[in-house]
C-alpha positions in Angstrom: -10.1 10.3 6.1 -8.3 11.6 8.6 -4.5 11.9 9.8 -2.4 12.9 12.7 -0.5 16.1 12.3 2.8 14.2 12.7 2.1 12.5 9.3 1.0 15.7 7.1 3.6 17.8 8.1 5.9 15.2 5.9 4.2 16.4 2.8 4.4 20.4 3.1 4.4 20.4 -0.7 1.2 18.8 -1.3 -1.5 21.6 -1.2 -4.8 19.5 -2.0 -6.3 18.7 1.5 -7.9 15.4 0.6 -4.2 14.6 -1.4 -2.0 15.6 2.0 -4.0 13.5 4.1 -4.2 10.4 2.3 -0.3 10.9 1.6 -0.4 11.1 6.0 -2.4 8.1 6.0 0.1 6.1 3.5 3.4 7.5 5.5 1.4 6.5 8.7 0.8 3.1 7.2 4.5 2.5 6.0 5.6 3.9 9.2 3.8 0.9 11.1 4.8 -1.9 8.5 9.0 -0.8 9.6 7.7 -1.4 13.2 6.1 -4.7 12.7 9.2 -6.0 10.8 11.8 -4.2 13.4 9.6 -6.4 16.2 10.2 -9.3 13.8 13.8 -8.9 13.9 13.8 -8.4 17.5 12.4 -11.6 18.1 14.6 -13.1 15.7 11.5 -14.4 13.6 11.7 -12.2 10.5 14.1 -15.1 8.6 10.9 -17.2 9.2 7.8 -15.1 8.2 6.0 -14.7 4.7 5.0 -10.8 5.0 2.5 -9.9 1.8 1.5 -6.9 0.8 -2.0 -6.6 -1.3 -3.8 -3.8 -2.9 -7.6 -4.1 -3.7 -7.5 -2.3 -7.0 -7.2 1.7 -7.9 -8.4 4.2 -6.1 -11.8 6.2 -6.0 -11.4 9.1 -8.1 -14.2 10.3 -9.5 -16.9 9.1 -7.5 -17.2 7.1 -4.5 -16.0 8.5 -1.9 -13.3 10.5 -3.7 -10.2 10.4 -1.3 -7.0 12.4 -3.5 -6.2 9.2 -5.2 -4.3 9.2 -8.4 -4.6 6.4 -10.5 -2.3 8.2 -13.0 -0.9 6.9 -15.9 -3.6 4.5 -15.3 -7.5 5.7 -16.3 -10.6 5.3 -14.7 -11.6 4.8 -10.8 -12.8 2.3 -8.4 -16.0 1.1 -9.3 -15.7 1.8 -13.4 -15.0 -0.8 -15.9 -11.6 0.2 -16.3 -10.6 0.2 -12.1 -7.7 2.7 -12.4 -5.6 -0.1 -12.0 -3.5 -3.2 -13.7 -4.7 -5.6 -11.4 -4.6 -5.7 -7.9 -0.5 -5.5 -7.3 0.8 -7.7 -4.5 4.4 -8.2 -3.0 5.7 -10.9 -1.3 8.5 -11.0 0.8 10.6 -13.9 2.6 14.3 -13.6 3.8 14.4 -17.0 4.2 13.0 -18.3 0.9 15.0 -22.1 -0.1 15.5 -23.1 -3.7 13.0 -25.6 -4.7 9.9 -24.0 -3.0 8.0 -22.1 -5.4 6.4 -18.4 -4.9 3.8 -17.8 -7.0 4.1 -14.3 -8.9 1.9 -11.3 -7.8 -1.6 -11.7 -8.7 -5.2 -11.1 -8.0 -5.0 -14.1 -5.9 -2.5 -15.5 -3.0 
């Protein structure tokens, strides 16, 4: 894992490195999501785009590639019976959504 400087200074608080870094990565990631949908507003296409967001499942915390993931209240890790996780979460989002079409709820599948 790894994360630019400009990233894990946002999270002076977190001392863990593993934890800081993947906090980075996440910031980084939500940092590039609010430029894609700025660049969708710009273009005036954002009233007619379907953006989802989809999780695989919990995070690997005790084996696995162990990247300062926490699954908490949640128990178990990636790769165990129990996942870490309630499901794999989704979110769907659609400024323009009419009455009458239907949006399936967040699920394992889309």
């Amino acid at each position: 894992m790894q994360a630019v400087e400009k990233y894990s200074a946002r999270f002076p608080g977190i001392t863990d490195p593993k934890r800081r870094t993947y906090a980075a990565m996440l910031s980084a990631m939500d940092d590039g999501i609010g430029r894609v949908l700025a660049e969708l507003d710009a273009i005036g296409q954002r009233d007619n785009t379907l953006v989802i967001f989809h999780n695989d499942n919990g995070g690997p915390t005790t084996r696995n590639a162990v990247n300062g993931s926490r699954n908490t209240p949640l128990r178990g890790s990636k790769c165990e019976r129990s996942g870490g996780h309630p499901g794999s979460p989704s979110d769907a989002m659609a400024r323009n959504h009419r009455p009458g079409n239907h949006v399936p709820p967040p699920g394992n599948h889309l």
